[in-house]
C-alpha positions as CSV (number, residue, x, y, z in Angstrom):
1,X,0.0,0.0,0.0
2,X,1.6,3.6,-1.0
3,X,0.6,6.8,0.7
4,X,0.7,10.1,-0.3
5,X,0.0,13.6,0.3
6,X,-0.4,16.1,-2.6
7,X,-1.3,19.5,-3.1
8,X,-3.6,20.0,-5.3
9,X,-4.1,24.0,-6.6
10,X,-7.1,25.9,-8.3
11,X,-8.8,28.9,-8.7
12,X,-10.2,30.0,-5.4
13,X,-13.7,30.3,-7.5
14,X,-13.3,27.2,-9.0
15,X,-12.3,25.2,-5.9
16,X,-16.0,23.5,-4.5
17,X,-16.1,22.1,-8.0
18,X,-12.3,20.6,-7.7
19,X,-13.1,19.3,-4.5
20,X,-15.7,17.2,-5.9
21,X,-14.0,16.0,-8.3
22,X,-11.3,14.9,-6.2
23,X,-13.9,13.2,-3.6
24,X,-15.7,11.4,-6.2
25,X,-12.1,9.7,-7.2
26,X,-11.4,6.0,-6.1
27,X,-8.5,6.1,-2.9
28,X,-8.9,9.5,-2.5
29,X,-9.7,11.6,0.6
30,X,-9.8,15.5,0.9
31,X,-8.7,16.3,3.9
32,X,-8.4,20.0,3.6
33,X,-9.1,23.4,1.7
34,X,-8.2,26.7,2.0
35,X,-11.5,28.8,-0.4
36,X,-9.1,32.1,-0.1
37,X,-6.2,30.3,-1.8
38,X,-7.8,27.6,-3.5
39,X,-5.3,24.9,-1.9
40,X,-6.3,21.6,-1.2
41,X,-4.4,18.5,0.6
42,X,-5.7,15.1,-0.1
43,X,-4.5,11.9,0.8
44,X,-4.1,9.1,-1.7
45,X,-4.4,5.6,-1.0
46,X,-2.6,3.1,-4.2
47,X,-1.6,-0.5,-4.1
48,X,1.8,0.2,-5.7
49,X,3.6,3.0,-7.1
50,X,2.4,2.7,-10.8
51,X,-1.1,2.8,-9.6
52,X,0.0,5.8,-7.3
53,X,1.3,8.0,-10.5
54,X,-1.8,6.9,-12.5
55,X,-3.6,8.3,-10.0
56,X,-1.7,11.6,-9.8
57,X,-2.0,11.9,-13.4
58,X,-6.1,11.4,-13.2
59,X,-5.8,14.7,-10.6
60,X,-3.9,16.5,-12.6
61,X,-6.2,17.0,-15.6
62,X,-9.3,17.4,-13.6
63,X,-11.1,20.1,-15.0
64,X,-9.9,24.0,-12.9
65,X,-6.7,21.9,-11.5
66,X,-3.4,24.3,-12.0
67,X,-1.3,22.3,-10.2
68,X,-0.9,19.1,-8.5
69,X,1.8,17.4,-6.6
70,X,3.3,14.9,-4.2
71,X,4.4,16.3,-0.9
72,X,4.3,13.1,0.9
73,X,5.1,9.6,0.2
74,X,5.2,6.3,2.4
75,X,5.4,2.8,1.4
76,X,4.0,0.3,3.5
77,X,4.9,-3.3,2.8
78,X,5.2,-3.4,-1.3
79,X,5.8,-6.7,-2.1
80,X,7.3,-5.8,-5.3
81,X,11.2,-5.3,-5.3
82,X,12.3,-2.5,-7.8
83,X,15.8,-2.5,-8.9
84,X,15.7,0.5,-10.5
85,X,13.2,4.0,-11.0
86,X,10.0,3.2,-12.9
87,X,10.4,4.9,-16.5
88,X,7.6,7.0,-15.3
89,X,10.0,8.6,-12.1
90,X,13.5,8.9,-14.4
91,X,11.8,10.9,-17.1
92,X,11.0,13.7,-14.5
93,X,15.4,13.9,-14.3
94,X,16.2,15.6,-11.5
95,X,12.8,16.5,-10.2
96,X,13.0,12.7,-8.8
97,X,16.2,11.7,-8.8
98,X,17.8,9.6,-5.5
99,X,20.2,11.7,-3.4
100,X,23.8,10.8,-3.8
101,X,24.4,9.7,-0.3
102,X,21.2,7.3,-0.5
103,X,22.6,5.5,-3.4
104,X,24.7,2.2,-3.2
């Protein structure tokens, strides 16, 4: 199971519809808005990390969405061993890229 924390940014007008469309998402829980600034954190709930980006990608182009990202990640017992980045992670570059001192 993979956790995560995102921001999710819109038009302070536009926000009660983003909202709902975030809430109406599957493994997604809105846990709080800010109607002056139009930011929103929401939790997301994925059984690996390819379903986790998929997701991300679904919030993304939500219609009135400017801006949505990862804040917060945690991996809880992923069965799957992953030798290396998904293609998904190393075409971001640097954006996601492992710190030195955490590589082998």
């Amino acid at each position: 199971m993979n956790l995560s924390g995102i921001l999710v940014v819109s038009k302070p007008e536009r926000m009660a519809e983003v909202v709902t469309s975030l809430a109406a998402l599957q493994g997604i829980e809105v846990h709080q808005s800010d109607p002056a600034s139009g930011r929103i954190i929401v939790v997301q709930e994925a059984v690996d990390i390819h379903a986790e980006l998929e997701a991300i990608k679904r919030i993304k182009v939500l219609p009135h969405v400017i801006m949505a990202e990862m804040v917060y990640h945690y991996i809880a017992e992923d069965e799957k061993e992953y030798e290396a980045l998904p293609p998904e992670l190393e075409a971001a570059g640097e954006a996601c890229s492992i710190p030195k001192d955490l590589q082998e």
